[in-house]
Z-matrix of the N, CA and C atoms (Angstrom, degrees):
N
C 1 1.447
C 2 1.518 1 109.07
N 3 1.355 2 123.09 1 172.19
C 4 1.276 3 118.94 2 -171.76
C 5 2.123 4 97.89 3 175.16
N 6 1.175 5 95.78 4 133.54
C 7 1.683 6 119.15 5 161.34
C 8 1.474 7 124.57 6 -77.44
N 9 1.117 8 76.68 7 123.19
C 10 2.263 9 79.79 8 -169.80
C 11 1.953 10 90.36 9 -136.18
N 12 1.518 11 97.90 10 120.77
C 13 1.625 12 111.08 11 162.77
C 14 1.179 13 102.31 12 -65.85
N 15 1.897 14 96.44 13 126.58
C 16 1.643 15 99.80 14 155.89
C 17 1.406 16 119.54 15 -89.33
N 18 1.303 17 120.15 16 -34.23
C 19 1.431 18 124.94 17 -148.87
C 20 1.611 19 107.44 18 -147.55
N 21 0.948 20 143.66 19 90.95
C 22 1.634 21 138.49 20 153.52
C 23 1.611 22 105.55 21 -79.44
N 24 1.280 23 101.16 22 123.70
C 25 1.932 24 121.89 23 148.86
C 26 1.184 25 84.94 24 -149.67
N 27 1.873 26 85.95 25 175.68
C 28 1.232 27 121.28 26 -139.04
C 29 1.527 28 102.11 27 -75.38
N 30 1.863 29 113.48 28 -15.77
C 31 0.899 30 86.69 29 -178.72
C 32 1.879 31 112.90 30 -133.14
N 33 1.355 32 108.32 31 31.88
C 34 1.283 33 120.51 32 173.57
C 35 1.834 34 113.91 33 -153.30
N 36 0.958 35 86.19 34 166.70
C 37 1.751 36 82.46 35 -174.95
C 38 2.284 37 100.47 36 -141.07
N 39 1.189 38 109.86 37 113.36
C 40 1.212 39 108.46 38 177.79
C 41 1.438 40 111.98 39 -124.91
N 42 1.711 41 107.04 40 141.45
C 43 1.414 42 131.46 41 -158.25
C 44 1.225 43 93.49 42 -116.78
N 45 1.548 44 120.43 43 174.83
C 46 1.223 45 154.31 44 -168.06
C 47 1.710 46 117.78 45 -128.64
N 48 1.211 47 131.30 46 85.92
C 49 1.866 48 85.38 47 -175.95
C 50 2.041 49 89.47 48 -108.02
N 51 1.404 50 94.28 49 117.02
C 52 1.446 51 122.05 50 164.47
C 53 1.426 52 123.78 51 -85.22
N 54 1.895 53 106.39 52 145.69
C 55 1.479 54 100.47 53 -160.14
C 56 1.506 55 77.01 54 -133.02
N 57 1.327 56 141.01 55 145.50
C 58 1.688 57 142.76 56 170.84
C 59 1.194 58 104.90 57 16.67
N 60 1.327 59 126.91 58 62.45
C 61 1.463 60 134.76 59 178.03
C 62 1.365 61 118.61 60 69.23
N 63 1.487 62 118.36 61 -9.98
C 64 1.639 63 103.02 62 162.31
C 65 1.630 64 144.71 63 -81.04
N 66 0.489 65 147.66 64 74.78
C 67 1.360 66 144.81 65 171.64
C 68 1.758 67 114.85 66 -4.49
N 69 1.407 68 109.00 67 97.47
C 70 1.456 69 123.08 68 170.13
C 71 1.123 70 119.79 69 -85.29
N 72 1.158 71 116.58 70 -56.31
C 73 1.769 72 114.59 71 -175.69
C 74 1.611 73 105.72 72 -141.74
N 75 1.233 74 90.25 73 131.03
C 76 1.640 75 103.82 74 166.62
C 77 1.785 76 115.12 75 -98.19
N 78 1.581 77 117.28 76 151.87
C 79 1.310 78 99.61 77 -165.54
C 80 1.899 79 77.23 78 -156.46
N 81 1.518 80 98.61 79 148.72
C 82 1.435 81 113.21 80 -171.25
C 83 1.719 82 108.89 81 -138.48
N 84 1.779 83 123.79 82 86.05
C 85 0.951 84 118.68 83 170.31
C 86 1.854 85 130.49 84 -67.75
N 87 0.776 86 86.25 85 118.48
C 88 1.935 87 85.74 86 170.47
C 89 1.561 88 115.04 87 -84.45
N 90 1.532 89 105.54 88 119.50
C 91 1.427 90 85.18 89 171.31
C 92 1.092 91 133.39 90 -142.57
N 93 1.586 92 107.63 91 78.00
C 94 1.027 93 134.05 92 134.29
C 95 1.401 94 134.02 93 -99.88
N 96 1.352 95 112.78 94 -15.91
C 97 1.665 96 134.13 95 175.10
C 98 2.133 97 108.10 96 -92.05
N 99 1.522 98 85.16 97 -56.99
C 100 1.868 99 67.44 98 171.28
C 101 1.546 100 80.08 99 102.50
N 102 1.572 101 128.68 100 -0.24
C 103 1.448 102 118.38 101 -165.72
C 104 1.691 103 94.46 102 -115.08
N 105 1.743 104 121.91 103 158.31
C 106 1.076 105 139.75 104 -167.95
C 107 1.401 106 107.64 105 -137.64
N 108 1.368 107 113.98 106 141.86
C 109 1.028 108 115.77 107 178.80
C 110 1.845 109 106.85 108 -120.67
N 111 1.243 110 122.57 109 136.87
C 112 1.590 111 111.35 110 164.37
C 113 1.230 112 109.18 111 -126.12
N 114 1.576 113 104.81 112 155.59
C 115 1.398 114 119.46 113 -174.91
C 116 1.409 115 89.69 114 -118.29
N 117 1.478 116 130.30 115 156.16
C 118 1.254 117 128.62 116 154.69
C 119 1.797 118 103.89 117 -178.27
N 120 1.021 119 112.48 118 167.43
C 121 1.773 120 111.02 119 174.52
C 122 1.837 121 120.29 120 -53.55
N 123 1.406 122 101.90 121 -1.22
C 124 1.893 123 99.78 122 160.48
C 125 1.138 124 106.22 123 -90.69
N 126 1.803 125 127.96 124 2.52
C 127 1.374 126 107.84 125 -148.82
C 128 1.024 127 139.18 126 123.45
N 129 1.986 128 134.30 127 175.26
C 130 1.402 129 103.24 128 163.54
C 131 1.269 130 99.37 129 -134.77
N 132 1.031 131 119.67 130 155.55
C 133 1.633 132 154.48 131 -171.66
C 134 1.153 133 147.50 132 -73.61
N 135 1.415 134 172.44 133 171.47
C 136 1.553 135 130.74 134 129.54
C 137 2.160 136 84.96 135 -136.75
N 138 1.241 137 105.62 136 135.38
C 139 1.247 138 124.02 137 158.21
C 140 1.547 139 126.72 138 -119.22
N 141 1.757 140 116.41 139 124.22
C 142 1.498 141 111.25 140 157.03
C 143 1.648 142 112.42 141 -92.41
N 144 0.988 143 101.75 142 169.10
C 145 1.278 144 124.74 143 -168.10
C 146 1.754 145 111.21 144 -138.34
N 147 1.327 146 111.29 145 122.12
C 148 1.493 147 102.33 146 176.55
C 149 1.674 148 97.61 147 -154.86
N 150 1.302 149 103.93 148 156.12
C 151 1.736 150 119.15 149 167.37
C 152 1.138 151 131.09 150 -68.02
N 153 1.191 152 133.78 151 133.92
C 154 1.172 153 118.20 152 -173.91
C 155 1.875 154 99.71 153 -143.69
N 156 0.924 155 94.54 154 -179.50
C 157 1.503 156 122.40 155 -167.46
C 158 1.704 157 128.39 156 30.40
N 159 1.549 158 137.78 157 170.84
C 160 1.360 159 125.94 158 -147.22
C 161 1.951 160 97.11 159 -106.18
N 162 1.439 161 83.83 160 -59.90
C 163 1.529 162 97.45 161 -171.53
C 164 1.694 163 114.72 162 -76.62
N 165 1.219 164 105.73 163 -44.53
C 166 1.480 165 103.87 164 157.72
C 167 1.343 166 135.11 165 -133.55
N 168 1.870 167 89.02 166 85.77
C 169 1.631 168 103.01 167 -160.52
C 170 1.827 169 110.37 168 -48.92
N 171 1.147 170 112.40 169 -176.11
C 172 2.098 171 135.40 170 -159.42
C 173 1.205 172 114.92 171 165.77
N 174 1.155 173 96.51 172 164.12
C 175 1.802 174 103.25 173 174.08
C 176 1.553 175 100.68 174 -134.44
N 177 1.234 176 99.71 175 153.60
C 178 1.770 177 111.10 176 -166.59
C 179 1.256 178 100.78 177 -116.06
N 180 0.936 179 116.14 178 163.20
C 181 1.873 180 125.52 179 -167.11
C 182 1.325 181 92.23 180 -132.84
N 183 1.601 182 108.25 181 135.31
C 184 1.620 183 105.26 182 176.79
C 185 1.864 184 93.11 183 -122.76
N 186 1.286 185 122.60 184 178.22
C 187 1.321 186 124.13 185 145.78
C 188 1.420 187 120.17 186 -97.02
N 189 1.457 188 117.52 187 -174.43
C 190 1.403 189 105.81 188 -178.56
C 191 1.804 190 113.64 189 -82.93
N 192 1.186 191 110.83 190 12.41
C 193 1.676 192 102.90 191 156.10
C 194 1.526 193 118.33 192 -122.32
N 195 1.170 194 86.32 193 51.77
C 196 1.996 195 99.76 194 174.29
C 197 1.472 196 105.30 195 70.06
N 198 1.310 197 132.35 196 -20.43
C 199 1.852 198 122.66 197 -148.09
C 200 1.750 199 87.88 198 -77.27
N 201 1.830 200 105.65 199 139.16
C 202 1.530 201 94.50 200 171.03
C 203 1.691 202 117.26 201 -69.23
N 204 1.195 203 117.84 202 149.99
C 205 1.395 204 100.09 203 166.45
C 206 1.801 205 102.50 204 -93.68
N 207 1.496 206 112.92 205 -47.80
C 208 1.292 207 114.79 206 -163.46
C 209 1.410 208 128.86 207 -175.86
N 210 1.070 209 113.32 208 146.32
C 211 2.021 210 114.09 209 -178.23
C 212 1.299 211 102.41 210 -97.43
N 213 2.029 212 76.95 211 168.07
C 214 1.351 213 105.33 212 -176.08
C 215 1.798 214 100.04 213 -116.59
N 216 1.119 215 132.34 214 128.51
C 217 1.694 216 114.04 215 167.60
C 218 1.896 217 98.95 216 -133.21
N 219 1.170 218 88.93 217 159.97
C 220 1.583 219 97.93 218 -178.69
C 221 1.205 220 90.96 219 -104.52
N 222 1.688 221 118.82 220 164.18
C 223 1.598 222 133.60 221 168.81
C 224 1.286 223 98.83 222 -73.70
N 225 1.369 224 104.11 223 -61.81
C 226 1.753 225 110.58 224 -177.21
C 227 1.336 226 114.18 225 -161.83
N 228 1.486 227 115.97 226 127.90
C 229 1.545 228 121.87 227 -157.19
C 230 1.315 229 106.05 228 -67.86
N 231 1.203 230 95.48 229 135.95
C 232 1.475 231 107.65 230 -167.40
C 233 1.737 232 131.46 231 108.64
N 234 1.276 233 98.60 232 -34.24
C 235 1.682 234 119.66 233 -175.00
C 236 1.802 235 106.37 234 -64.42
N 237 1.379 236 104.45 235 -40.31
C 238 1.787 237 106.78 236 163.11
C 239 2.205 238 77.40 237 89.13
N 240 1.122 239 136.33 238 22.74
C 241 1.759 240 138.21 239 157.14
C 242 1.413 241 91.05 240 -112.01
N 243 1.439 242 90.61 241 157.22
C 244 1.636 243 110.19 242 170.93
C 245 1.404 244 95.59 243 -178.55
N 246 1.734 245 107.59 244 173.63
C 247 1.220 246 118.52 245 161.37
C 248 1.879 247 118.14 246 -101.61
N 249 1.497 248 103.15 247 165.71
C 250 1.498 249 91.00 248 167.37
C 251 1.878 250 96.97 249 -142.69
N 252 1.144 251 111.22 250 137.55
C 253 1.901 252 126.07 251 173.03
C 254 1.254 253 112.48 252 -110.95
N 255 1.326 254 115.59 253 103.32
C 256 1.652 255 125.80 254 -173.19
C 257 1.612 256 105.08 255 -135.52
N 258 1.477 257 116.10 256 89.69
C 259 1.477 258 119.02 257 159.91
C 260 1.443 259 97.27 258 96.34
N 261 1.352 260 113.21 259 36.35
C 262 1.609 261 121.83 260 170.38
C 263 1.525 262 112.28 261 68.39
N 264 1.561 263 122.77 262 25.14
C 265 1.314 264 132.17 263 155.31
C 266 1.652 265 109.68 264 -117.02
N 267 1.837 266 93.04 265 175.97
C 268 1.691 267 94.90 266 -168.12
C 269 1.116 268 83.63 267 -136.24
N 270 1.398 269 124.35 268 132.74
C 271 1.335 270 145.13 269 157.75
C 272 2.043 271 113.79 270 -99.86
N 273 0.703 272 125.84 271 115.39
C 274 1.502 273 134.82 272 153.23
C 275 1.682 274 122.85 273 -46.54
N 276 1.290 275 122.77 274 120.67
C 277 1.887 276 88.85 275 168.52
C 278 2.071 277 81.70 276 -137.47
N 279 1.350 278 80.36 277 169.92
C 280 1.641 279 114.14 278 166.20
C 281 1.505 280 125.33 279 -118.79
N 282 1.409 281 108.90 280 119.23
C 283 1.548 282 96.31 281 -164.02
C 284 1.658 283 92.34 282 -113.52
N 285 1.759 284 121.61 283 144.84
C 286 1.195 285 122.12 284 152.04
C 287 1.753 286 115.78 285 71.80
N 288 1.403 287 96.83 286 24.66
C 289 1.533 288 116.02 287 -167.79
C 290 1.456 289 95.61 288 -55.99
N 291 1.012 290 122.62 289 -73.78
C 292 1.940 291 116.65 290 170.58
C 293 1.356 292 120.65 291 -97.88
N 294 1.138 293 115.67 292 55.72
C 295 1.765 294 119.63 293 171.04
C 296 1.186 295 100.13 294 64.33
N 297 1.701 296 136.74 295 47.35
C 298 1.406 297 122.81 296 -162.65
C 299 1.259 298 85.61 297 -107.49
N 300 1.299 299 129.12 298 -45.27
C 301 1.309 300 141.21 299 -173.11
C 302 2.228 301 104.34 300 98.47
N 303 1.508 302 89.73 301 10.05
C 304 2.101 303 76.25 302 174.31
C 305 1.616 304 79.23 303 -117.75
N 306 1.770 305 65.66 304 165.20
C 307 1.532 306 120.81 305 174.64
C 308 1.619 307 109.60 306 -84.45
N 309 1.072 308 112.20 307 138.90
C 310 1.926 309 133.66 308 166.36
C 311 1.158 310 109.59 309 -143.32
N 312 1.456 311 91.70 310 94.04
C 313 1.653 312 123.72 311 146.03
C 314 1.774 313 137.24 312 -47.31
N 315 1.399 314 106.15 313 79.31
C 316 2.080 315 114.87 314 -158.68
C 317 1.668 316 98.05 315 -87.41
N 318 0.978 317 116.06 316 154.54
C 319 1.334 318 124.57 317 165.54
C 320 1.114 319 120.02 318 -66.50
N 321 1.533 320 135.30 319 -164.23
C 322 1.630 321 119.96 320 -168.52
C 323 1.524 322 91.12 321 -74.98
N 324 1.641 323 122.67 322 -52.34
C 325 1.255 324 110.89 323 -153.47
C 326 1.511 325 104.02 324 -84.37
N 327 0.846 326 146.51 325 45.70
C 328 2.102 327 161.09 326 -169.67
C 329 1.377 328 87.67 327 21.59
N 330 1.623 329 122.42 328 51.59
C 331 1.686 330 80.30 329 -171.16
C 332 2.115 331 76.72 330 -119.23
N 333 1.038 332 130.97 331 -8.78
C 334 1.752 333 122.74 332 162.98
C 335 1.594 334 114.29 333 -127.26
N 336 1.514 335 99.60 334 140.24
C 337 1.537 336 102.66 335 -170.98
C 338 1.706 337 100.75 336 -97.77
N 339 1.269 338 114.82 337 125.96
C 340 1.282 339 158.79 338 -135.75
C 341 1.880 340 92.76 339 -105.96
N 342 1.017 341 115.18 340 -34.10
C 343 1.792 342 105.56 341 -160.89
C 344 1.949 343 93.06 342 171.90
N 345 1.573 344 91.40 343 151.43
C 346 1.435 345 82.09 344 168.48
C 347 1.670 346 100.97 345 -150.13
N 348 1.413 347 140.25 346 156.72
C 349 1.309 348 132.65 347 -167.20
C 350 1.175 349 122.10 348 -161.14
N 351 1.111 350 125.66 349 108.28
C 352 1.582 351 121.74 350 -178.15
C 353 1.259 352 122.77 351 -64.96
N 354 1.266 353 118.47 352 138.97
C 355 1.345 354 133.29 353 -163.82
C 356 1.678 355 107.96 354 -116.98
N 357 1.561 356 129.01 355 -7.93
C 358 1.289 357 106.30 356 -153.82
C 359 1.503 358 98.01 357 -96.83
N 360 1.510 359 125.56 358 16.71
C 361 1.612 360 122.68 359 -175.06
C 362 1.358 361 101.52 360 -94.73
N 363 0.839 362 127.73 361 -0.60
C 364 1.302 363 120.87 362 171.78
C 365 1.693 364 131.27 363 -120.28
N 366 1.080 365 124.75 364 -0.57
C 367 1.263 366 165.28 365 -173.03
C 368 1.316 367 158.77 366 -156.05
N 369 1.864 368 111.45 367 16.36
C 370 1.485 369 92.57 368 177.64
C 371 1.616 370 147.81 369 -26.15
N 372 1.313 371 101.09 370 -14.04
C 373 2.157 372 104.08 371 164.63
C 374 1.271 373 108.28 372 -83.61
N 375 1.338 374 124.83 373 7.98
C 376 1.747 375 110.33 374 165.33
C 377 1.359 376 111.87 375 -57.02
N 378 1.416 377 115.34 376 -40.76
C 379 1.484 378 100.27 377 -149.59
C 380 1.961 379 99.98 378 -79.63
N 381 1.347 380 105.75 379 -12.02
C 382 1.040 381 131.09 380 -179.91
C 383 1.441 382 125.47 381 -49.08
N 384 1.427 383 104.64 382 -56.02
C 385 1.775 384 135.77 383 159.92
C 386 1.410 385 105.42 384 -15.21
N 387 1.438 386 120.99 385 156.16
C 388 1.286 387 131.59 386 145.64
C 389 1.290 388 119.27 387 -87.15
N 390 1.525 389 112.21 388 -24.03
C 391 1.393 390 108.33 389 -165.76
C 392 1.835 391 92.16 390 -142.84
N 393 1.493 392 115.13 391 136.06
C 394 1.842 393 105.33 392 164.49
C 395 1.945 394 112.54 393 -58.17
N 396 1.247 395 103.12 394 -14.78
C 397 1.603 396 92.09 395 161.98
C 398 1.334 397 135.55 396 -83.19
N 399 1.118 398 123.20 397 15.12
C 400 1.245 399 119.38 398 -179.95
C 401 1.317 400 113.78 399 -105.42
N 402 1.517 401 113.11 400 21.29
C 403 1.307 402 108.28 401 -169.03
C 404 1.694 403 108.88 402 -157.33
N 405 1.151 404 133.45 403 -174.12
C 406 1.630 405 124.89 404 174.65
C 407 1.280 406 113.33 405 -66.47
N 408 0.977 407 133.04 406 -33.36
C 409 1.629 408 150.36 407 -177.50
C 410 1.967 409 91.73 408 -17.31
N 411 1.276 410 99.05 409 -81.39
C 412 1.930 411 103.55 410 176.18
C 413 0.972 412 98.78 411 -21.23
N 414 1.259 413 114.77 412 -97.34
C 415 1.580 414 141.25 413 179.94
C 416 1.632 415 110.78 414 -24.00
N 417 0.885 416 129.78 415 -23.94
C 418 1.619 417 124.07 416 -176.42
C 419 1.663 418 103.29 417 -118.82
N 420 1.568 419 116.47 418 -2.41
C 421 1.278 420 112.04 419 172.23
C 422 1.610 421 117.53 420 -96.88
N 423 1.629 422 114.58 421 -37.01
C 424 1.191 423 94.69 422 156.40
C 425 1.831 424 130.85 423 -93.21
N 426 1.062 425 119.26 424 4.78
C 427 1.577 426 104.28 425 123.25
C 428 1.043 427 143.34 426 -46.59
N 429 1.030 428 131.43 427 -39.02
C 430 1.372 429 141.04 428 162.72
C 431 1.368 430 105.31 429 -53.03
N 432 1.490 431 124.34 430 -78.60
C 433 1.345 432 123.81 431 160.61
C 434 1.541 433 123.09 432 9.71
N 435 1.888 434 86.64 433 -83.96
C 436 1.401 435 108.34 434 -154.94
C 437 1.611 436 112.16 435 -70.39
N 438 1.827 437 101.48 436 -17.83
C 439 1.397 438 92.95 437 -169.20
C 440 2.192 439 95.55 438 -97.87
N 441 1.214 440 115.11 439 -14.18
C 442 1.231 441 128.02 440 163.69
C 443 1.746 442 133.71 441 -42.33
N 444 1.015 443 90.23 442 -55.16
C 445 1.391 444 133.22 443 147.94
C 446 1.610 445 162.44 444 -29.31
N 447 1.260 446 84.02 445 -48.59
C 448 1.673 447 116.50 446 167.28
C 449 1.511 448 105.75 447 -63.05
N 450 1.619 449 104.31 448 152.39
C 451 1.468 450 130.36 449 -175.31
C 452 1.959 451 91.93 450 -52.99
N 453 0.996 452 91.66 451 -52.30
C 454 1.890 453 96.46 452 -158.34
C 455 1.670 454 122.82 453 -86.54
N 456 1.686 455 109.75 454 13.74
C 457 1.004 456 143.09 455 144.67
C 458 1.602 457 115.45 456 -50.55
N 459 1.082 458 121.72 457 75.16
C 460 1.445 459 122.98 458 176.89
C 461 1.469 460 112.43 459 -53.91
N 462 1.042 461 127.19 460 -39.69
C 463 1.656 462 127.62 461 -140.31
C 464 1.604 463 85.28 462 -103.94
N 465 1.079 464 113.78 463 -64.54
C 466 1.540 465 129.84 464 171.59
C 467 1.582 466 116.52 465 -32.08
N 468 1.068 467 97.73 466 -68.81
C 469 2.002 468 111.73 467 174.99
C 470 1.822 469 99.65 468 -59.02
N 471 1.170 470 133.33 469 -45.82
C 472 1.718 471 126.92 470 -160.99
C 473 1.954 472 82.05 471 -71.50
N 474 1.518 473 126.22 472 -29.42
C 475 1.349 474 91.81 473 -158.18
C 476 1.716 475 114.07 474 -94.56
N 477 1.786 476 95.80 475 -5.12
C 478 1.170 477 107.62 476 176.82
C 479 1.580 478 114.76 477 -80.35
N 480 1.671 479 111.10 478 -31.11
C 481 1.710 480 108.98 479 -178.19
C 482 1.243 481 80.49 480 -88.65
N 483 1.518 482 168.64 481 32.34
C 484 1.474 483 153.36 482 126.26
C 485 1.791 484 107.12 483 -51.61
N 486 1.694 485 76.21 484 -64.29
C 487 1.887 486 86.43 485 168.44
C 488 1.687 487 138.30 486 -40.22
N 489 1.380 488 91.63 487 -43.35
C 490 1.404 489 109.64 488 170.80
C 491 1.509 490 124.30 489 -59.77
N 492 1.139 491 98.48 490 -34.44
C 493 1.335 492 133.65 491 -173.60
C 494 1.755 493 123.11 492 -63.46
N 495 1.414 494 73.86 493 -59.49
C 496 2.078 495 92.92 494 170.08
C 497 1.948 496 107.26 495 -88.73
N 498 1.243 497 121.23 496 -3.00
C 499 1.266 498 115.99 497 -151.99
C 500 1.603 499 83.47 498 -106.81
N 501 1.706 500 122.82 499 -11.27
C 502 1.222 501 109.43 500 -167.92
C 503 1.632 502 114.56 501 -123.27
């Protein structure tokens, strides 16, 4: 999988997330609201997004009736690790481990990789950052997540009950 910008103005920013040339989910940040919208074959969506905390900053994912779904926290800005909490689980990822520019998505215990997604089509100044918050990166990872995730996720769900499977 992989994120490809369609569209920057001044006052929205719209992504792609593509799988072997298909088009899965479309997603339309506003930014001036901080709010997202996705389109994709579950449907469509609306997500805010906001920062939170001092000492160990994140970003929180809301739906469009306020309920949180889930954070984002880094280990340590800059390191390109973090955690992510989506629906009362914890996923691990590693971003940019050898200048690849993807993402690997680990389960709580890092011990199976869960999803993996390229990130550098939409951003070459990620790797740039001091911190994955200063930029969409959050914001387009738990999307990824959330739309990853879902009951009706075929491909997604067989590798997670695989997991289940060997984990028990």
């Amino acid at each position: 999988m992989k994120w490809v910008i369609t569209n920057n103005s001044s006052s929205q920013e719209n992504f792609e997330l593509i799988e072997d040339e298909k088009v899965l989910a479309g997603i339309t940040f506003s930014k001036q609201t901080r709010f997202a919208r996705i389109a994709s074959h579950l449907g469509k969506r609306m997500f805010s997004f906001e920062k939170r905390g001092f000492l160990k900053p994140g970003e929180v994912i809301r739906n469009e009736y306020g309920i949180k779904l889930g954070k984002f926290e880094e280990i340590k800005p800059g390191a390109g690790k973090g955690m992510v909490k989506l629906d009362g689980k914890k996923y691990f990822f590693v971003y940019d481990q050898h200048n690849s520019g993807e993402l690997v998505l680990y389960d709580e215990l890092m011990q199976n990789s869960l999803l993996k997604c390229c990130f550098n089509a939409i951003n070459p100044g990620i790797n740039k950052t001091k911190s994955l918050l200063d930029n969409k990166f959050a914001s387009l990872l738990l999307v990824l997540c959330w739309y990853s995730f879902q009951p009706n996720n075929t491909a997604v769900t067989k590798i997670l009950s695989d997991t289940d499977l060997i984990l028990s």
